[in-house]
C-alpha positions as semicolon CSV with decimal commas, in nm:
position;residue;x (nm);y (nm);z (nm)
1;X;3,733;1,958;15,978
2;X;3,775;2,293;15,791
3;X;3,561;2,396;15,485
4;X;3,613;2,698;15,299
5;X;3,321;2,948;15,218
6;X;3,464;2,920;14,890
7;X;3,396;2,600;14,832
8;X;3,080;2,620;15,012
9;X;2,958;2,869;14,770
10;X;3,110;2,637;14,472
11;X;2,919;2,330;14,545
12;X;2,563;2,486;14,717
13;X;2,363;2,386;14,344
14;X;2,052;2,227;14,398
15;X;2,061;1,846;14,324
16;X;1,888;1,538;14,391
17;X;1,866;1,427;14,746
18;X;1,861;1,075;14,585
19;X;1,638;0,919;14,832
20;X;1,520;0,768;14,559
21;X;1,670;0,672;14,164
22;X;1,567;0,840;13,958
23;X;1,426;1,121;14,204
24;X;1,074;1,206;14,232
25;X;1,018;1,495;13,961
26;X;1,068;1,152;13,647
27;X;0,715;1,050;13,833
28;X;0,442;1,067;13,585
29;X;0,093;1,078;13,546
30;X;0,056;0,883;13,311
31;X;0,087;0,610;13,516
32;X;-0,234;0,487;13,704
33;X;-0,359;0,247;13,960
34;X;-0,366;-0,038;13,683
35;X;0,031;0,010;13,621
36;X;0,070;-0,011;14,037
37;X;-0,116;-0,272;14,046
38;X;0,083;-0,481;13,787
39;X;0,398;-0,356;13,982
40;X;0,263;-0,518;14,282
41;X;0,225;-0,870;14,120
42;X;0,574;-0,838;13,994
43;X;0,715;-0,793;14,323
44;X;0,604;-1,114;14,466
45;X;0,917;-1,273;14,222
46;X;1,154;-0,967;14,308
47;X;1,445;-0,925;14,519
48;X;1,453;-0,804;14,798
49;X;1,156;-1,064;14,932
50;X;1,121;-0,884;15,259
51;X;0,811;-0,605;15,320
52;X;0,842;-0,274;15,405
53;X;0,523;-0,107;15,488
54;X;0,504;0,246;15,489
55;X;0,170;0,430;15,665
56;X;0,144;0,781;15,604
57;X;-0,052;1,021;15,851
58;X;-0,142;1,326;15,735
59;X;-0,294;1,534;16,033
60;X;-0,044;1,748;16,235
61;X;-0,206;2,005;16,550
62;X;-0,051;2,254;16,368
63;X;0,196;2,308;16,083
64;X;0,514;2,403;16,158
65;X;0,645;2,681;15,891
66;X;0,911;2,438;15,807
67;X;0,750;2,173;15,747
68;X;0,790;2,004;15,345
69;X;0,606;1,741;15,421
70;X;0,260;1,663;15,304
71;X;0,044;1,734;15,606
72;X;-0,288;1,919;15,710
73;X;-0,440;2,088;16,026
74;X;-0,593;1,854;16,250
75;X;-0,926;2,094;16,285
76;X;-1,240;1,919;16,452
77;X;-1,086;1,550;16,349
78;X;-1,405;1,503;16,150
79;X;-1,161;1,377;15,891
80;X;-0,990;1,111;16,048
81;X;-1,246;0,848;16,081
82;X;-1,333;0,868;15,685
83;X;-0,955;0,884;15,664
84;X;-0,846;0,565;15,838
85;X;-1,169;0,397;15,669
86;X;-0,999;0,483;15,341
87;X;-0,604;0,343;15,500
88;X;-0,803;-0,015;15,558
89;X;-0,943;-0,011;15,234
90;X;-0,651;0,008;15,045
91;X;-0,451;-0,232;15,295
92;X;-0,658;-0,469;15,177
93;X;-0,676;-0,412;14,831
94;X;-0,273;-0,394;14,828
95;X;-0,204;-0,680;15,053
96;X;-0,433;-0,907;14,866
97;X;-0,171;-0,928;14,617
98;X;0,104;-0,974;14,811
99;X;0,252;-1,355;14,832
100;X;0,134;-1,462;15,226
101;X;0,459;-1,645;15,248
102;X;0,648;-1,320;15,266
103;X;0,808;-1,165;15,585
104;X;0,760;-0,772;15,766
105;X;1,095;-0,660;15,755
106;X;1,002;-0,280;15,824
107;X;0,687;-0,098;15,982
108;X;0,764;0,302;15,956
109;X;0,445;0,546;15,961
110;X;0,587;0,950;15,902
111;X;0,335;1,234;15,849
112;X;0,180;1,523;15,917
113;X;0,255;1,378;16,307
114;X;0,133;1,024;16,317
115;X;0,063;1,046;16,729
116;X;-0,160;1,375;16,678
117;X;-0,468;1,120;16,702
118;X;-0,561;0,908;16,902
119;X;-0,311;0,625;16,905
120;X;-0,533;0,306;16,933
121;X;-0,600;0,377;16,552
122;X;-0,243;0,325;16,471
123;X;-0,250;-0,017;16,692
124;X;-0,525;-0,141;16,483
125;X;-0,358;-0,103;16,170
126;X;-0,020;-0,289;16,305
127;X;-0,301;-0,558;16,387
128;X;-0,401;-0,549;16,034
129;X;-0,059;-0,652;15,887
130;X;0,034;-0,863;16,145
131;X;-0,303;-1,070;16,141
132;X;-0,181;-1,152;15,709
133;X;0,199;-1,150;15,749
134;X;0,462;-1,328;15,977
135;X;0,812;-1,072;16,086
136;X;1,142;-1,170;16,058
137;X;1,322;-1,248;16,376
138;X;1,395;-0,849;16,441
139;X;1,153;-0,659;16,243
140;X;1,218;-0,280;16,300
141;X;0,832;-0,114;16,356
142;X;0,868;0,247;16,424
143;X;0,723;0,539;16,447
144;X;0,778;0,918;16,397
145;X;0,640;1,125;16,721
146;X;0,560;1,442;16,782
147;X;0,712;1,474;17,163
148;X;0,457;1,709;17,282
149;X;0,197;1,468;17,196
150;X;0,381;1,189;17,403
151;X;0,248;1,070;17,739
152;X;0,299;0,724;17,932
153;X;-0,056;0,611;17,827
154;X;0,014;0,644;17,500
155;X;0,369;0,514;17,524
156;X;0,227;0,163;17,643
157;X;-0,037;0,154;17,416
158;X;0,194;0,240;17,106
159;X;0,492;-0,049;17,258
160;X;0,144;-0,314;17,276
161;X;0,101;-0,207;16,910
162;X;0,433;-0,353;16,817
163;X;0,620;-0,036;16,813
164;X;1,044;-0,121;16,915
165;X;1,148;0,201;16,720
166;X;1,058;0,588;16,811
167;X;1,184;0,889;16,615
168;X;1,134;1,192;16,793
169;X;1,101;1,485;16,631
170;X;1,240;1,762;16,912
171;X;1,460;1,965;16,590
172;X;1,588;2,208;16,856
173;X;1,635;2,226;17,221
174;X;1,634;2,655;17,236
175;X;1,223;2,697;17,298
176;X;1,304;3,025;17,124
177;X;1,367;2,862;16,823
178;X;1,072;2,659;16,814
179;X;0,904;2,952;16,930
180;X;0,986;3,075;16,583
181;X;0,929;2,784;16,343
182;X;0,556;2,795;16,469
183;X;0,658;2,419;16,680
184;X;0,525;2,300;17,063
185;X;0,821;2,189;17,290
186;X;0,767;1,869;17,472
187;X;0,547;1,919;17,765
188;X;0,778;1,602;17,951
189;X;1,133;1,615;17,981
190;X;1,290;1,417;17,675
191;X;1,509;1,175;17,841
192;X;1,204;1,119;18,098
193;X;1,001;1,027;17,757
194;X;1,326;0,821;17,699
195;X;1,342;0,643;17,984
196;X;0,965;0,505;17,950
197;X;1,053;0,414;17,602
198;X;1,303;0,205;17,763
199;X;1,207;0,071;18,040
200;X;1,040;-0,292;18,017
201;X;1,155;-0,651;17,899
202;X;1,153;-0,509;17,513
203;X;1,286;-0,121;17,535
204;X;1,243;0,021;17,192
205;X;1,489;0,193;17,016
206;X;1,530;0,581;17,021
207;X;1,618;0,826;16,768
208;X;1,636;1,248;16,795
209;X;1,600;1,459;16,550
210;X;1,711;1,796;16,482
211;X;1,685;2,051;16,203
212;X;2,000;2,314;16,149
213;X;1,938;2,610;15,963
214;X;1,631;2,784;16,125
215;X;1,582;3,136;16,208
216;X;1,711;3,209;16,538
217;X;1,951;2,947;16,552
218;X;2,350;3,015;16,593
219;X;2,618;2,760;16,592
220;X;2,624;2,860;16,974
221;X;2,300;2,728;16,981
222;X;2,307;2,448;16,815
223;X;2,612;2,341;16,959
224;X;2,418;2,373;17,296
225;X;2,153;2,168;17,145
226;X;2,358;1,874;17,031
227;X;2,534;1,851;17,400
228;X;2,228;1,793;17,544
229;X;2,133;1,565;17,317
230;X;2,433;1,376;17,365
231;X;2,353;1,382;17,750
232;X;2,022;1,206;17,709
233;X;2,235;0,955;17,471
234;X;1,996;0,818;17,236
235;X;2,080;0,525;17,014
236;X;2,087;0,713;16,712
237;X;2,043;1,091;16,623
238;X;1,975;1,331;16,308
239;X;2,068;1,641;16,193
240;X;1,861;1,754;15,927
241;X;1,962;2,057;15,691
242;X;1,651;2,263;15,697
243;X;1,518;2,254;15,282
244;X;1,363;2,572;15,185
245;X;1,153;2,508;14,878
246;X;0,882;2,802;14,919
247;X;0,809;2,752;14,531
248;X;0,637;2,427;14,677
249;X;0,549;2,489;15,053
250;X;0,443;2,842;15,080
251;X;0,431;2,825;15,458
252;X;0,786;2,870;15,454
253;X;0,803;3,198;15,303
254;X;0,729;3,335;15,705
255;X;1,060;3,187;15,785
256;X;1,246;3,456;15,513
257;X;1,099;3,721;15,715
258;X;1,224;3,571;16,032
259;X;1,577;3,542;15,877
260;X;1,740;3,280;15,798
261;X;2,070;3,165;15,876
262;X;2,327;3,241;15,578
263;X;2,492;2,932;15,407
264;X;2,778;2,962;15,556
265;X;2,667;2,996;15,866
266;X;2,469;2,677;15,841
267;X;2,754;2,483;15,741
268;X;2,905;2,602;16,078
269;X;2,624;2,430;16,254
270;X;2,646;2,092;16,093
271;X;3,042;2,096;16,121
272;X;3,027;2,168;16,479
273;X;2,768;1,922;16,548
274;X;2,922;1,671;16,304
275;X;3,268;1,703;16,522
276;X;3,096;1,740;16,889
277;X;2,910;1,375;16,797
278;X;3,234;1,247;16,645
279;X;3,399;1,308;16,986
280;X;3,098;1,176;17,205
281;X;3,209;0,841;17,016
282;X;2,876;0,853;16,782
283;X;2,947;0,703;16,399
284;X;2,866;0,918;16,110
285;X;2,645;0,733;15,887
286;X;2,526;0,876;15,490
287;X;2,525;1,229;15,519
288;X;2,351;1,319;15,827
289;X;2,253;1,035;16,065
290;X;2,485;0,924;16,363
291;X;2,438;0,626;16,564
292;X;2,635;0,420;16,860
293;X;2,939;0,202;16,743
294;X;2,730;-0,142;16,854
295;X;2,461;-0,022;16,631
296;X;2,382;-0,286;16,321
297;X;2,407;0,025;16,084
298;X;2,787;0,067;16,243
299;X;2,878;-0,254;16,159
300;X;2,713;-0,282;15,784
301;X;2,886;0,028;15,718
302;X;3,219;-0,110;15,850
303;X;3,145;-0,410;15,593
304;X;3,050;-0,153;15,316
305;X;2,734;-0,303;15,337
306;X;2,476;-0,030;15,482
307;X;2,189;-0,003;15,257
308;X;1,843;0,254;15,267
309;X;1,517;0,263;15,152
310;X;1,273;0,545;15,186
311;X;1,238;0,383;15,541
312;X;1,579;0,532;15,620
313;X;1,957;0,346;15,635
314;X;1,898;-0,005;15,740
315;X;2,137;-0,330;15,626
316;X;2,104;-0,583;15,333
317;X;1,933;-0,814;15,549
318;X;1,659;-0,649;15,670
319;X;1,564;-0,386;15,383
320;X;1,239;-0,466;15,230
321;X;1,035;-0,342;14,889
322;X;0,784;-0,076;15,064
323;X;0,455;-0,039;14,976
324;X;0,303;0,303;15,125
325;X;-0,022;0,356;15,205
326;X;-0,192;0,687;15,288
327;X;-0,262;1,034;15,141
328;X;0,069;1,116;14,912
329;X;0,257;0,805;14,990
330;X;0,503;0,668;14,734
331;X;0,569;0,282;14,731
332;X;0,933;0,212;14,620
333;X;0,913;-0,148;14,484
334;X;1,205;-0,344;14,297
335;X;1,029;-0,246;13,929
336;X;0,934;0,102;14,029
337;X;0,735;0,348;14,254
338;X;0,398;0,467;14,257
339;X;0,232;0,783;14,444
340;X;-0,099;0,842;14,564
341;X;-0,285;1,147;14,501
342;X;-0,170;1,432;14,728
343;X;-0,544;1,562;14,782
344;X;-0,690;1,446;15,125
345;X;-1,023;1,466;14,945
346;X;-0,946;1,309;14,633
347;X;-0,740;1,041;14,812
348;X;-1,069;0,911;15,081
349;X;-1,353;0,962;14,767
350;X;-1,134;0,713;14,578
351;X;-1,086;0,457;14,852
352;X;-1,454;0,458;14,902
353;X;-1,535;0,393;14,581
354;X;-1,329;0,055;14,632
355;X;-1,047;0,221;14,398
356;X;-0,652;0,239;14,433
357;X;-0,576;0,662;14,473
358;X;-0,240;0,613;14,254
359;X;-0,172;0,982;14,112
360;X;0,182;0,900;13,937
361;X;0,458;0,698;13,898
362;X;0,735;0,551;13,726
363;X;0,873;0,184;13,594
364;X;1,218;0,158;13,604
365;X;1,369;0,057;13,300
366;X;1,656;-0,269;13,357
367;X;1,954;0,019;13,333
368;X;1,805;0,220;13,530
369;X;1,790;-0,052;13,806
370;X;2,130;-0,091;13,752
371;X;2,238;0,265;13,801
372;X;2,009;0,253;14,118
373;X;2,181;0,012;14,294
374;X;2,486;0,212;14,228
375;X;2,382;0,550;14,360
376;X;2,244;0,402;14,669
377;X;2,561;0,177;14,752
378;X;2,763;0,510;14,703
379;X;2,535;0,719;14,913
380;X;2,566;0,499;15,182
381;X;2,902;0,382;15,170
382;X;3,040;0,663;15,082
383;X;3,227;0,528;14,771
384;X;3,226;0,241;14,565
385;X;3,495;-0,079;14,542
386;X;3,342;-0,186;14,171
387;X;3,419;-0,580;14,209
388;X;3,279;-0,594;14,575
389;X;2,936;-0,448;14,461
390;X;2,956;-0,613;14,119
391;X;2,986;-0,955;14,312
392;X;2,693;-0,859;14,486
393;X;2,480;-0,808;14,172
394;X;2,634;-1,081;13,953
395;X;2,736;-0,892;13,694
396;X;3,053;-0,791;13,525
397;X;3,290;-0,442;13,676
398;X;3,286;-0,305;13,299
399;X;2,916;-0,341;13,274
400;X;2,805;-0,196;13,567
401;X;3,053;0,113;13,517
402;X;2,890;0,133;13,198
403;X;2,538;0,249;13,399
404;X;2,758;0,575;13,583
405;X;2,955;0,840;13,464
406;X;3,305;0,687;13,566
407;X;3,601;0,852;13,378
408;X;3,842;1,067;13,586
409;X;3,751;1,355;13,414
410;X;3,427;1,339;13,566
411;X;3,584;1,357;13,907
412;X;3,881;1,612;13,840
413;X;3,715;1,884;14,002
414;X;3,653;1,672;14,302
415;X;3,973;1,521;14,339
416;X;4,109;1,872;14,340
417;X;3,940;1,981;14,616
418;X;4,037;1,678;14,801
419;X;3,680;1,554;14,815
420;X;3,731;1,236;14,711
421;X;4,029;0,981;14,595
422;X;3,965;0,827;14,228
423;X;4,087;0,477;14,095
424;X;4,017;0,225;13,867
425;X;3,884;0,014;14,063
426;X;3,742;0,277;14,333
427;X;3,605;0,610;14,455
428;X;3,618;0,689;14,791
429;X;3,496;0,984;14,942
430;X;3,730;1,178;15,193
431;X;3,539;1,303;15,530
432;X;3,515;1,695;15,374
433;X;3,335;1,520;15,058
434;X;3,045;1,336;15,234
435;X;2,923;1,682;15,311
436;X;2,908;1,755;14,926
437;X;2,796;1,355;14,832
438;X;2,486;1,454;14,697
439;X;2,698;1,690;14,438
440;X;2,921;1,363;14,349
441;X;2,620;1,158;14,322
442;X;2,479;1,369;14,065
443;X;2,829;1,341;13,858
444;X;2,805;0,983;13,858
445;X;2,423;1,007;13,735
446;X;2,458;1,009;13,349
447;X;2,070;1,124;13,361
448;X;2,133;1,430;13,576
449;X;1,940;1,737;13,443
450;X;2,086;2,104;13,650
451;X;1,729;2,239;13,645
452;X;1,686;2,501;13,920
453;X;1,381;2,517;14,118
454;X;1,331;2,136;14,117
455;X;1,612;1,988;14,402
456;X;1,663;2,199;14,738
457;X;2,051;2,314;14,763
458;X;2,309;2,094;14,893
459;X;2,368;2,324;15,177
């Protein structure tokens, strides 16, 4: 696969990720714990019935410059007892209200680097939702891991927690590289970490993930990285375009002094890498995930029926509504989401004063549910056949084109570029065009605003 600079440079705007619809910048603060709350109760009689819990650790080591995630310096851990105390308190204020009858479809904590402490804590939380909730038959409870944090010991105590699912977050094999980005290698060799993970009468999943577009990195390099990655063979594997958004993570202004890699050349990297995994016999899925052809995200994509929550891709049957917990965590419920504050401070004084921490949100309106289930089906299907997914929803084709953009003027330029195929009663996007999706996705949105300085680049 070939892509021009030219039409690199065309399409590298800045647009929604659409991770979530509407994205995260319609989140307001107007709405308060009271408004969660409500949201909460409502989702008891919502579809889908299935939970999704989402546990957010904050504390990392150290921060890599990178890093756009909400996390903090681990320090003298003097915060992470007052921390966790907080995490059970609001468990229990949020899962008070949530119908007993209903099934764990999803664990996923994220961070900060949720194996940076000591990872008995994380076992005792598992034990919380487990002791007030029943799984379905193949609930997926994972974890993202910092590798040089990883030992055996804590290996067996995280797979006694529960854990079946381990993303691990290696981002480059060159030590050079991480050298760079401010990031420890692993101190065990990754597939030995993989073989522990797998050994046993329930091996847990793996995934590997990688970040292109970091100083120091070639397409050489890269390349060299994704080979061995595909050596060690995990079950599924990420390549992540680095995001720089300095205007809201300062730390990675260092990284402009360190040089980073031009678009172009970073579209190199992920067209190499996308092409070396195609080969290996791994299956694209969304934009930038890959995974082996027995995997159940394979198949639901074969069946046009992969789905994703802010969990990551999963299928129909085994997404859930999420309700996060933790220092900045959004919960992304059938009638809307809701945020806690982003201030570690702010977020434990509230908890202890018996208080949700909910800093923002936003109820969807009905349209707007509408238009989210069509964003999402086209983001992971990579196109739309309008009277499967209106069968799906139980409502009419003309109706729920009504909720998108839909004419074939919106998707002339497209077409021309031979990023996608329009019809009537289609759109299907052509291998070139799932690297520009996002770009379609916001021509479909009838609510898209081009503001700068809100949505990382495409590229």
């Amino acid at each position: 696969m070939l892509v021009s600079p030219e039409l690199i440079e065309k399409y590298n705007v800045p647009v929604p990720r659409y991770t979530s619809y509407p994205p995260a910048n319609y989140f307001s603060d107007t709405f308060g714990p009271d408004d969660y709350l409500s949201l909460i109760e409502a989702s008891n009689q919502a579809e889908p019935a299935h939970l999704a819990f989402y546990v957010h650790i904050p504390f990392c080591k150290k921060i890599c410059h990178y890093c756009g995630c909400n996390a903090c310096a681990l320090g003298s851990a003097s915060q992470v007892m007052p921390y966790l105390e907080a995490l059970k308190k609001e468990i229990d204020l949020v899962c008070k209200l949530i119908d007993p009858a209903r099934k764990i479809a999803q664990i996923h904590y994220g961070g900060g680097t949720p194996n940076a402490i000591d990872v008995n804590f994380l076992k005792e939380i598992n034990e919380m939702f487990f002791e007030r909730f029943q799984c379905i038959e193949k609930p997926e409870i994972a974890i993202e891991c910092h590798p040089a944090y990883l030992d055996f010991n804590s290996i067996d105590i995280l797979k006694q927690a529960g854990f079946n699912r381990f993303s691990l977050g290696i981002q480059d094999f060159d030590n050079k590289v991480l050298k760079l980005v401010n990031r420890e290698p692993s101190k065990i060799a990754v597939e030995t970490l993989i073989e522990k993970l797998k050994e046993g009468e329930k091996p847990a999943g793996v995934n590997l993930d990688f970040i292109y577009g970091l100083p120091g990195q070639s397409v050489q390099s890269f390349v060299e990285t994704i080979q061995k990655a595909i050596e060690i063979r995990p079950d599924r594997l990420v390549t992540f375009s680095y995001a720089h958004v300095p205007w809201l993570k300062k730390n990675q202004i260092i990284l402009e002094k360190r040089g980073l890699p031009h678009p172009d050349e970073k579209m190199k990297m992920f067209l190499a890498a996308h092409q070396i995994l195609k080969n290996a016999g791994y299956t694209a899925i969304g934009l930038d995930h890959y995974v082996l052809p027995d995997d159940e995200l394979s198949k639901a994509l074969n069946n046009n029926k992969l789905h994703r929550n802010f969990q990551g891709y999963c299928t129909r049957e085994t997404t859930g509504q999420v309700y996060a917990f933790g220092v900045s965590s959004i919960g992304q419920l059938e009638g809307g989401y809701a945020q806690n504050s982003k201030d570690l401070k702010t977020y434990i004084n509230t908890l202890k004063q018996g208080e949700l921490a909910t800093e923002k949100g936003y109820a969807l309106r009905e349209d707007q549910k509408i238009t989210r289930e069509i964003i999402t089906h086209f983001m992971c299907n990579k196109g739309i056949i309008w009277k499967q997914l209106a069968d799906e929803l139980a409502l009419p084709v003309d109706f729920l084109k009504s909720h998108a953009n839909t004419s074939n003027k919106t998707f002339e330029e497209f077409v021309n570029d031979k990023l996608m195929v329009f019809h009537e009663d289609s759109i299907e996007v052509s291998e070139t065009g799932a690297l520009f999706i996002r770009n379609i996705a916001a021509a479909l949105d009838k609510a898209y605003d081009k503001q700068l300085n809100i949505y990382s680049k495409s590229v």
